[in-house]
N, C-alpha and C positions, 0 to 999 in steps of 0.2 A: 504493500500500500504506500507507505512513506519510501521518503528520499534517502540516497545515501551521500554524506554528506563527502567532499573529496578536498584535497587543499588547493588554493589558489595560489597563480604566479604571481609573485612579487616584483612591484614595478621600483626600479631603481636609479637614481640619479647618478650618483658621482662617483664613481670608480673608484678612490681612495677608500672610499665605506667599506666597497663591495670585494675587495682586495682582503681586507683588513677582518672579516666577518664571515667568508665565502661558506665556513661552515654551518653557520649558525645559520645564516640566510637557507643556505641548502636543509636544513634540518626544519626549519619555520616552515619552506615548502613542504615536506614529506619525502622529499628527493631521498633514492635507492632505498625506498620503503620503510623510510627514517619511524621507528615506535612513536607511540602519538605520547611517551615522556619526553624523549630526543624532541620531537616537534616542540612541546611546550618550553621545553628549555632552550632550543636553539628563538623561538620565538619571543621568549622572556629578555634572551641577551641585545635580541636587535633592538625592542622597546628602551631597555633602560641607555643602551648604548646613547639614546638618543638623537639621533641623526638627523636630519630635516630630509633628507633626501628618500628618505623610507615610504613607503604608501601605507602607512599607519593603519589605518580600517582593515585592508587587506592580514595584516600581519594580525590584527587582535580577532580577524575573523578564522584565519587559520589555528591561532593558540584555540579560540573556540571550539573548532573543530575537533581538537585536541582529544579538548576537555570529554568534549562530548563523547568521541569515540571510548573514552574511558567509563561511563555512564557517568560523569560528571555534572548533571546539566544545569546546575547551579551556578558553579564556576563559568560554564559555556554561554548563558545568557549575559552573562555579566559583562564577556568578553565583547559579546555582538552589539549589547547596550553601548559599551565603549565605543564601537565600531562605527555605529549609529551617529550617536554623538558627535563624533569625529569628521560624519558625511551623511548626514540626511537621506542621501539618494545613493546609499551604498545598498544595491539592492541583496548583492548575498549573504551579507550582515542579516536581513530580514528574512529572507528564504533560509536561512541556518537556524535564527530562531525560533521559528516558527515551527520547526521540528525537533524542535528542544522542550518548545511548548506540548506539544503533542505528545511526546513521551513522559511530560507530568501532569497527562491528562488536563491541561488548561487549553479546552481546544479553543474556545473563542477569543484568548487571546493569542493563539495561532489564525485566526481569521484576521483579525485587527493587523499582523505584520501580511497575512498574502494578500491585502488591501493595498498595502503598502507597496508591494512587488508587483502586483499590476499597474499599479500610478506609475512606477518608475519604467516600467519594462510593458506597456499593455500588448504589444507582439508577440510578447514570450509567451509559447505554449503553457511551461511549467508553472508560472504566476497563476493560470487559471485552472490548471487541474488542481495543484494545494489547493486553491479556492474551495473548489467540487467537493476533494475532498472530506477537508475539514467541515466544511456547512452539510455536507453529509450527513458527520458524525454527529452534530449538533441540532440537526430534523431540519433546517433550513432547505427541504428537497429542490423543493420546482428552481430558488435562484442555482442549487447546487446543479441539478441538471443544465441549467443555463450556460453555465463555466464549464461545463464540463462540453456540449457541444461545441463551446467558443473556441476552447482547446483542442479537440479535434479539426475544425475548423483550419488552427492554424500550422498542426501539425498531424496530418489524418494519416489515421492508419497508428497512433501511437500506444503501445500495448497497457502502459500504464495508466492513459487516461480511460480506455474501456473498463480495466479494471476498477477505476474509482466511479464510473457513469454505471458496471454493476451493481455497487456498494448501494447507488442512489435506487437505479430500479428495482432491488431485493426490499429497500427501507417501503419504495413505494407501491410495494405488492404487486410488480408486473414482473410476474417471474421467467416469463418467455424472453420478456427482453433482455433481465436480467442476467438468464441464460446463456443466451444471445453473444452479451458485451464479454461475459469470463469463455466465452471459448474464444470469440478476439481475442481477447488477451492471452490465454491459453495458447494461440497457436503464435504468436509473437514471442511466448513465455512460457515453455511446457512447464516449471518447474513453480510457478509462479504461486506460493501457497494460497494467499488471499486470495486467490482468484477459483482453484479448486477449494477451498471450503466455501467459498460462497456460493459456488452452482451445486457445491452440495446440497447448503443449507435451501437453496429453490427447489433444488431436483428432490427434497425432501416436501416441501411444502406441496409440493404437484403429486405426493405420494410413488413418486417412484423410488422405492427404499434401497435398492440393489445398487443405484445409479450415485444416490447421495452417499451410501455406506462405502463405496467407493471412492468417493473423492473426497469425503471428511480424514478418512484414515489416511488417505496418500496427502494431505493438507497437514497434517499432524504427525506424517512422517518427518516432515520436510522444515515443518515449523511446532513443537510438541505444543506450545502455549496460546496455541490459536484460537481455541475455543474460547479462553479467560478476551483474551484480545478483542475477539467479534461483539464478546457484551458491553467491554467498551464503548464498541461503536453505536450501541443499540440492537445486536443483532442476537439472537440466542434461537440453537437450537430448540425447533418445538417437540 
């Protein structure tokens, strides 16, 4: 369902910095698969280093990242706040939040920053699938369905927006459609758990038991915790 978060390129000015630092910068990227402690620490030195010629936002949105991959997401919000702060229209400052949000179950203020990421970016597929999503999760359907076409719209054929425009058709009891959008996604994403327990969870609801008992189990292969997850969303087994 959600994003995976990756580290950004750091934009850099003056060469004596970049000389002076080339690890630590390389490590703030995630460069040769740098641990997301390496990361926070190579990220931590370019900050205090203090430099001007650093693209700051970038760098507290990567220590973010960090954090985040460590389940830190206290620390990680804190960083992207920073980020914010620093650029207003730092849009993956907001997209990083906002799935920081979501992992502390604060989905509407996950909605409040994909707000934010379609004002900066309204082009960007991804701005309006988080949208779909989250308002999803939150019953917001018909505008969630909205975002979620728009998304399609600008990126058609994309596996993870069908996945979240399921999410919307299972909340809105069309299970056909719903059906529909997780085998899109499915064939974009064979392994795609959200996607198989949700055509479970319809292909249950439609009474075909055989159909759902299949794809619940191979959803819970793949993801054990998916069940607890869907009630998150509003979804539960009936």
């Amino acid at each position: 369902m959600r994003r995976v978060l990756i580290g950004l390129v750091l934009v850099l000015a003056a060469l004596p910095a970049r000389a002076q630092m080339q690890q630590q910068i390389d490590w703030c990227s995630g460069k040769n698969n740098a641990s997301p402690d390496l990361r926070i620490n190579g990220c931590t030195a370019v900050i205090q280093s203090g430099g001007s010629s650093f693209n700051l936002p970038a760098i507290f949105t990567n220590r973010g990242n960090a954090y985040h991959a460590k389940g830190q997401n206290d620390q990680a919000i804190q960083d992207y706040s920073q980020a914010i702060s620093l650029n207003a229209n730092f849009a993956p400052a907001y997209m990083a939040r906002s799935i920081s949000y979501d992992d502390k179950e604060q989905f509407n203020l996950a909605v409040q920053d994909d707000n934010q990421v379609i004002r900066i970016n309204p082009n960007d597929a991804s701005g309006w699938n988080y949208r779909c999503w989250d308002l999803a999760v939150v019953g917001q359907l018909q505008q969630a369905l909205t975002d979620c076409n728009q998304s399609l719209t600008l990126r058609p054929g994309d596996g993870d927006t069908f996945d979240s425009r399921g999410l919307v058709f299972l909340k809105l009891k069309q299970l056909d459609a719903a059906i529909a959008d997780y085998n899109a996604a499915l064939n974009k994403k064979p392994n795609l758990a959200s996607s198989l327990y949700g055509r479970g969870v319809a292909k249950l609801m439609k009474n075909d038991q055989a159909g759902a008992n299949a794809d619940i189990a191979a959803a819970k292969r793949l993801q054990p915790g998916i069940t607890d997850d869907f009630k998150k969303y509003g979804v539960q087994v009936p």
